[in-house]
Each structure stands twice: as C-alpha cells, then as structure tokens.
TIZA-98415 format. One record per residue (C-alpha): residue number from 1; residue in one letter; x, y, z. Coordinates in steps of 0.2 Angstrom, whole numbers, always signed. Example, Ala and Ser with C-alpha at 12.3 -4.5 7.8 and 13.67 -1.06 7.14 Angstrom:
<atom><num>1</num><residuo>A</residuo><X>+62</X><Y>-22</Y><Z>+39</Z></atom>
<atom><num>2</num><residuo>S</residuo><X>+68</X><Y>-5</Y><Z>+36</Z></atom>
This chain:
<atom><num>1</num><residuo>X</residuo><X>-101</X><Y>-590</Y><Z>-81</Z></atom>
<atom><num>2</num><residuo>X</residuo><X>-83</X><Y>-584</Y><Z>-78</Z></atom>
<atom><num>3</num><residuo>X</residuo><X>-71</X><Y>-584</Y><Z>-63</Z></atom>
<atom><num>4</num><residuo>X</residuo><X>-59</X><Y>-571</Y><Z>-57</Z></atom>
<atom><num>5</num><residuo>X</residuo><X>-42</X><Y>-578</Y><Z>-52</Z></atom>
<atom><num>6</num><residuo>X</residuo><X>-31</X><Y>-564</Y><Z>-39</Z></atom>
<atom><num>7</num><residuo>X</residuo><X>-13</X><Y>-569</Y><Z>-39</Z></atom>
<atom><num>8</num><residuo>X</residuo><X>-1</X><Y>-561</Y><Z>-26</Z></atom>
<atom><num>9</num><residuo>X</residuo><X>+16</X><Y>-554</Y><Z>-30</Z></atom>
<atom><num>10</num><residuo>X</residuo><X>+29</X><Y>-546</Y><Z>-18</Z></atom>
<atom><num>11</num><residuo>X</residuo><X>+47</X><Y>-537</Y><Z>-21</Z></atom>
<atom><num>12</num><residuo>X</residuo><X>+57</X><Y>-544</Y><Z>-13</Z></atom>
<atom><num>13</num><residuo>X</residuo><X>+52</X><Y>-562</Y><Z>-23</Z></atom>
<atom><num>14</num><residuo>X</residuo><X>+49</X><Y>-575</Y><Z>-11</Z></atom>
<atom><num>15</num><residuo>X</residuo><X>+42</X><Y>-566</Y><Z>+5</Z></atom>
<atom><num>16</num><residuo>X</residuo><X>+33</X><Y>-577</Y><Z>+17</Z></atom>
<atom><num>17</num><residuo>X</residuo><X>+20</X><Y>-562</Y><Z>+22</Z></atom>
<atom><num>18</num><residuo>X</residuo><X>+4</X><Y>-563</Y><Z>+22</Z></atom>
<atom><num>19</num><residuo>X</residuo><X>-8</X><Y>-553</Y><Z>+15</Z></atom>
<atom><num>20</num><residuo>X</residuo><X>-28</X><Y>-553</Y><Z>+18</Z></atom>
<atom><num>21</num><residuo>X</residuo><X>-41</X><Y>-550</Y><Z>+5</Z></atom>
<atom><num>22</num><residuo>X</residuo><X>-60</X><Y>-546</Y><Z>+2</Z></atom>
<atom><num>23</num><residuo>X</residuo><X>-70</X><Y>-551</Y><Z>-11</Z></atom>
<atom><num>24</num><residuo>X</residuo><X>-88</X><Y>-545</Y><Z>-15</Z></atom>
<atom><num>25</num><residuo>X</residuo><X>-89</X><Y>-564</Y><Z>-21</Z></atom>
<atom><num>26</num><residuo>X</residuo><X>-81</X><Y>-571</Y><Z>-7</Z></atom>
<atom><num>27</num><residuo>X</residuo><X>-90</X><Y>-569</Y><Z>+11</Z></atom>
<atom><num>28</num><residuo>X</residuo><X>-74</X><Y>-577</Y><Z>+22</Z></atom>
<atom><num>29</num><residuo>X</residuo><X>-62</X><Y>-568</Y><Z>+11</Z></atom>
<atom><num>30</num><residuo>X</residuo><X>-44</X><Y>-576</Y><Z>+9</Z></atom>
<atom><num>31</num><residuo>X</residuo><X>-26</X><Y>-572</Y><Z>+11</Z></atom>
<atom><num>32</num><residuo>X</residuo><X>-11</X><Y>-576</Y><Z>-1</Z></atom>
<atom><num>33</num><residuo>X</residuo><X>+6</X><Y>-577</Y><Z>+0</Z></atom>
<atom><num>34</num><residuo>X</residuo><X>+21</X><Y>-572</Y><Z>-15</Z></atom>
<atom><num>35</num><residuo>X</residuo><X>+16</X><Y>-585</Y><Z>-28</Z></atom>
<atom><num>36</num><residuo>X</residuo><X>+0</X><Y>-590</Y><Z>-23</Z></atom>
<atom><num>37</num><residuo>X</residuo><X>-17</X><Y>-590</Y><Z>-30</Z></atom>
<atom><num>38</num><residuo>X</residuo><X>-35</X><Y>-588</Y><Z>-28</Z></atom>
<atom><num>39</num><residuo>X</residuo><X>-49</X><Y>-595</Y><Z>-41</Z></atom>
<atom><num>40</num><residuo>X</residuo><X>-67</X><Y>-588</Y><Z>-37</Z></atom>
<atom><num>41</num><residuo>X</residuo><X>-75</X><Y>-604</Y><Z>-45</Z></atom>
<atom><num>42</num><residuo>X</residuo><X>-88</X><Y>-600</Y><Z>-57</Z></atom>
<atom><num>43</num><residuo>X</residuo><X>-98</X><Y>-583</Y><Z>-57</Z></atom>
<atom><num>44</num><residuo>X</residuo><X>-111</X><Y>-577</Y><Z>-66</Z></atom>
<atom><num>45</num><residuo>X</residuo><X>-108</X><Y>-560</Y><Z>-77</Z></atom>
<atom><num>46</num><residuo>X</residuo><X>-106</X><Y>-546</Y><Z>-68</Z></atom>
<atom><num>47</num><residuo>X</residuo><X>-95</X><Y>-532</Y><Z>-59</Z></atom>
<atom><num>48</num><residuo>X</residuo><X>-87</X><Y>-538</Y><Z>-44</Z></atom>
<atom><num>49</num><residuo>X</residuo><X>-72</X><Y>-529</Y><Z>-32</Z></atom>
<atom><num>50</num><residuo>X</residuo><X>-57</X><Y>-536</Y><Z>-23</Z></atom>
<atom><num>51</num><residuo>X</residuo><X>-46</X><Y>-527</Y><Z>-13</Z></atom>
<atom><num>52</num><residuo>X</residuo><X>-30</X><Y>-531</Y><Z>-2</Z></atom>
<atom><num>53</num><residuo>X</residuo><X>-30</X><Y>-526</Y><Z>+17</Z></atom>
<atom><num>54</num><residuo>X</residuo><X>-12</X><Y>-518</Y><Z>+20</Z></atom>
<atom><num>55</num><residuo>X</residuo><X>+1</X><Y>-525</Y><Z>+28</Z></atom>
<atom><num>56</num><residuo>X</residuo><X>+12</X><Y>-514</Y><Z>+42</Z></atom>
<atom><num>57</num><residuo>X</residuo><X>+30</X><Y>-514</Y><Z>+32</Z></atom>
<atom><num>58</num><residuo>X</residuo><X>+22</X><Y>-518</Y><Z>+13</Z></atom>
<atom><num>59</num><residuo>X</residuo><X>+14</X><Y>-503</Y><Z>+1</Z></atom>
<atom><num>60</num><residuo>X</residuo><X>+2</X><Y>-509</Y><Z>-12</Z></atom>
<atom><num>61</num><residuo>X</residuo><X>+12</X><Y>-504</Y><Z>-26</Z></atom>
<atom><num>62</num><residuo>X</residuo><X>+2</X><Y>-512</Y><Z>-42</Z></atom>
<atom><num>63</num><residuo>X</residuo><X>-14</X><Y>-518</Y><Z>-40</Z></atom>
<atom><num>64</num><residuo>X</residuo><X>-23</X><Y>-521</Y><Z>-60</Z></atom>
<atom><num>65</num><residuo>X</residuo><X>-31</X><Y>-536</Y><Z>-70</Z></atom>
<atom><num>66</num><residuo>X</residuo><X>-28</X><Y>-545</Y><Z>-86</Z></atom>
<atom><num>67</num><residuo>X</residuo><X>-45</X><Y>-536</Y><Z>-94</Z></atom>
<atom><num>68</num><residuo>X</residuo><X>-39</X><Y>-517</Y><Z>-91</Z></atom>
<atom><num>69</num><residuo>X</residuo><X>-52</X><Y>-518</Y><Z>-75</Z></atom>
<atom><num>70</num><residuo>X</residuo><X>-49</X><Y>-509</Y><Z>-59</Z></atom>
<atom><num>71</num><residuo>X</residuo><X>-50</X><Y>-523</Y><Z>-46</Z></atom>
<atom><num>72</num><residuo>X</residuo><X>-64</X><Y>-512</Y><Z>-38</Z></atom>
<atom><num>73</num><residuo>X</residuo><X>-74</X><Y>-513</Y><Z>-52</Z></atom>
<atom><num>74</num><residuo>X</residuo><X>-72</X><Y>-530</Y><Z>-62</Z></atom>
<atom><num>75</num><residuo>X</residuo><X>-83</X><Y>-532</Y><Z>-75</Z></atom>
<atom><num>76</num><residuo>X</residuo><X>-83</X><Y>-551</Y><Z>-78</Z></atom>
<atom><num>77</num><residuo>X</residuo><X>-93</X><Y>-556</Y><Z>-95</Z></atom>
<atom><num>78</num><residuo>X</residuo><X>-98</X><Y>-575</Y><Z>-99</Z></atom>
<atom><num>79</num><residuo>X</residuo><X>-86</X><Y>-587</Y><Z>-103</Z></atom>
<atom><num>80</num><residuo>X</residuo><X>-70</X><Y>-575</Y><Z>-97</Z></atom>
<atom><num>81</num><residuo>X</residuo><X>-55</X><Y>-578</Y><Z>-84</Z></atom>
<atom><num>82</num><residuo>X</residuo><X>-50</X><Y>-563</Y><Z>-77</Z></atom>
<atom><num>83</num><residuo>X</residuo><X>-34</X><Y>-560</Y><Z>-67</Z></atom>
<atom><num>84</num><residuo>X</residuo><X>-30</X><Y>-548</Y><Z>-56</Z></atom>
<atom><num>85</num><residuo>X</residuo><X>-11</X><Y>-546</Y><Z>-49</Z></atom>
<atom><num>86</num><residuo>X</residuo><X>-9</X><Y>-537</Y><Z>-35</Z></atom>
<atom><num>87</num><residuo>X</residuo><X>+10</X><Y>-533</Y><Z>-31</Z></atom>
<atom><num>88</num><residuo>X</residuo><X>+18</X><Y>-527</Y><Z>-13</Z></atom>
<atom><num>89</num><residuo>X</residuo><X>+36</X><Y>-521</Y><Z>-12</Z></atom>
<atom><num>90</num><residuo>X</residuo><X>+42</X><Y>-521</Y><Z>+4</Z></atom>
<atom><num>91</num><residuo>X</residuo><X>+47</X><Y>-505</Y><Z>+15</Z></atom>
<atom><num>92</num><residuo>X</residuo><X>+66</X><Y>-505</Y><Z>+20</Z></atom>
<atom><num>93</num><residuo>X</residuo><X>+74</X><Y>-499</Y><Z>+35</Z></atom>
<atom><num>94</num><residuo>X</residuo><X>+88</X><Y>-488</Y><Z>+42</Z></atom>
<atom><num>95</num><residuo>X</residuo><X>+99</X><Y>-492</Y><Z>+57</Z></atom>
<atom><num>96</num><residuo>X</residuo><X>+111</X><Y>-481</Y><Z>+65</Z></atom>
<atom><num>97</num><residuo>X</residuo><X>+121</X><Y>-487</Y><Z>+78</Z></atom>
<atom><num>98</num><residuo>X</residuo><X>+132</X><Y>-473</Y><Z>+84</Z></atom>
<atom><num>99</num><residuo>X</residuo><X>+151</X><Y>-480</Y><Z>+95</Z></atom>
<atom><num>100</num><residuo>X</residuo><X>+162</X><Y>-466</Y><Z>+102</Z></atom>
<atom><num>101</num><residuo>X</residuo><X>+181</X><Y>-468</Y><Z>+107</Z></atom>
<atom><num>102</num><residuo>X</residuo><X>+182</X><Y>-470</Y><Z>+122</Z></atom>
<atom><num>103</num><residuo>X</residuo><X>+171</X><Y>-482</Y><Z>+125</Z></atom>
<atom><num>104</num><residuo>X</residuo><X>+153</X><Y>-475</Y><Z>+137</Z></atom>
<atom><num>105</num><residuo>X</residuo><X>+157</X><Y>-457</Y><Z>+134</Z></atom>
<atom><num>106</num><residuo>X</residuo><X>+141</X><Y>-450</Y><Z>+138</Z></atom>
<atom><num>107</num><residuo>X</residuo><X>+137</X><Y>-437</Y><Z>+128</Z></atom>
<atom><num>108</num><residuo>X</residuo><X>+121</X><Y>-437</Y><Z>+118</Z></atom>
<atom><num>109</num><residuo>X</residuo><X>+123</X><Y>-434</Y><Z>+96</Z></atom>
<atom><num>110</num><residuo>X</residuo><X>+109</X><Y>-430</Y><Z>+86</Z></atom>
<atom><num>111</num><residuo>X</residuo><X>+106</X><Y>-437</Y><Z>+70</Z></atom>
<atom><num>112</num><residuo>X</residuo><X>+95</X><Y>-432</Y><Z>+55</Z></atom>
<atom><num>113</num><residuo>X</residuo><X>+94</X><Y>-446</Y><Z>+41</Z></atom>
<atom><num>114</num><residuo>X</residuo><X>+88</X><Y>-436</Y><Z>+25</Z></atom>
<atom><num>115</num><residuo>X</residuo><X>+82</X><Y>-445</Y><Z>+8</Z></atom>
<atom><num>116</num><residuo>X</residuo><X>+71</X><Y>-446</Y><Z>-9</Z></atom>
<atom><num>117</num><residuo>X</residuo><X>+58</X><Y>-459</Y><Z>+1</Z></atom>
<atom><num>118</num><residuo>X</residuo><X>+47</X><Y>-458</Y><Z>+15</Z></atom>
<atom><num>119</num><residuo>X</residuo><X>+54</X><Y>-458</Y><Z>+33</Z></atom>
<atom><num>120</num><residuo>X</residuo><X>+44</X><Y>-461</Y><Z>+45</Z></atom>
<atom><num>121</num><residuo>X</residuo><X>+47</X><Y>-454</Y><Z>+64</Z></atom>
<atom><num>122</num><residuo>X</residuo><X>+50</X><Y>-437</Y><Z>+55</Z></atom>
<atom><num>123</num><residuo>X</residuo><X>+71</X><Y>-445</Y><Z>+53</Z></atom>
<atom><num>124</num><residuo>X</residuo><X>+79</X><Y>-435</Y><Z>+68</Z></atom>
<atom><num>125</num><residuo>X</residuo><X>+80</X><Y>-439</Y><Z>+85</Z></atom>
<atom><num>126</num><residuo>X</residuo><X>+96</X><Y>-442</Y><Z>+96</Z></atom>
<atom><num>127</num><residuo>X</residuo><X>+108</X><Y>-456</Y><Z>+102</Z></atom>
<atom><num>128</num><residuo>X</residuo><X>+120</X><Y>-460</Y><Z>+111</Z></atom>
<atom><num>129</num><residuo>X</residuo><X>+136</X><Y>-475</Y><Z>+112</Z></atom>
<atom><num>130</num><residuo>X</residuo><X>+133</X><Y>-492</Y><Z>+108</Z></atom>
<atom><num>131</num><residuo>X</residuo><X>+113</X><Y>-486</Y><Z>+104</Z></atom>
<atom><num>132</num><residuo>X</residuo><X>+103</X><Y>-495</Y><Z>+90</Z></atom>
<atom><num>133</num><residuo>X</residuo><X>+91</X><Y>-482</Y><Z>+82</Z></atom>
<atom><num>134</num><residuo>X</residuo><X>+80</X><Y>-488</Y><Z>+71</Z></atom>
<atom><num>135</num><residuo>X</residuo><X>+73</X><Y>-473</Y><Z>+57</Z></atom>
C-alpha cells in the first residue's frame, strides 16, 4: 500500500485562500490552504489523479509530484509516498484613479493601461475626477 500526500502552496506565502480539490480516491474531495496538507491514507497500487478547481484571482502556476508524475496520472507502487505540490500565484491589480485641477471639471479622459501580463477588460475604458478604475 502507499499514500499520496497534496500540499498547497501560494505566491504570495501566507494567503488565507482557499482552494478545492478532487481526488479520484477521495469521493468528498478537500480543500487546503498555503501551508496545509492532505494524506490519502493508505492505497493500494495504482494510478490515481488529483486536480485543483481554480480560484477567481489565483493561476495554477506549478502543479507536479515528488515521483516525476503528472498529478492526472499518479502512478503509485507499494510501499511509496508520493507528493504532489500544487502552487498558485496570485493575480495583481491596477488602479487608476484620475483628479483634475479644478476640482469636478467634468470632462471624461480615456485611459489605456498597456503591459507584458494579461489584462483583463481589454485595459482601455474612460474616467472621469475623483473615479476609481479598477484594470
């Protein structure tokens, strides 16, 4: 017999997210936080798969296990601990907040926020004084 054990990590260390999981072995699943773990209990020889359910904000960024297995296709033999690390970095966030001089002028400027990332709302849209936009 052998046990799987899937460990959670996130960037930035420390998050309080949570993140749900599935497990061919498992029929309730789990979820995990940075830090935590989860031990299958003993298992007979076999494959098995575990995958993560994303997380609105997170990408799944590494996802591999101590054996050179694909957590979709773990080949577990007798006797053997395998673990897998799956690692989330968390998505960051633009905010332009535009202020004229004077103050309430109401004339509407458009904005177009550029970079090597993904941005999601295509980046462009307008604003206006004292408006938060979020990109």
């Amino acid at each position: 017999m052998g046990k799987i054990i899937v460990e959670k990590q996130t960037l930035p260390d420390g998050s309080t997210q949570s993140f749900g999981f599935t497990a061919d072995y498992d029929a309730n699943g789990f979820s995990l936080t940075d830090g935590q773990t989860n031990d299958s209990g003993y298992l007979m020889p076999g494959t098995y798969s575990v995958s993560e359910t994303g997380v609105t904000g997170w990408d799944l960024t590494q996802a591999s296990c101590s054996d050179q297995s694909n957590p979709n296709a773990i080949s577990l033999s007798a006797g053997e601990t395998v673990t897998c690390t799956f690692t989330n970095t968390k998505r960051g966030h633009l905010i332009v907040q535009k202020t004229t001089i004077p103050a309430d002028d109401a004339n509407i400027f458009s904005i177009l926020a550029t970079g090597s990332g993904n941005i999601t709302g295509g980046g462009a849209g307008t604003i206006s004084d004292d408006t938060d936009k979020k990109l």
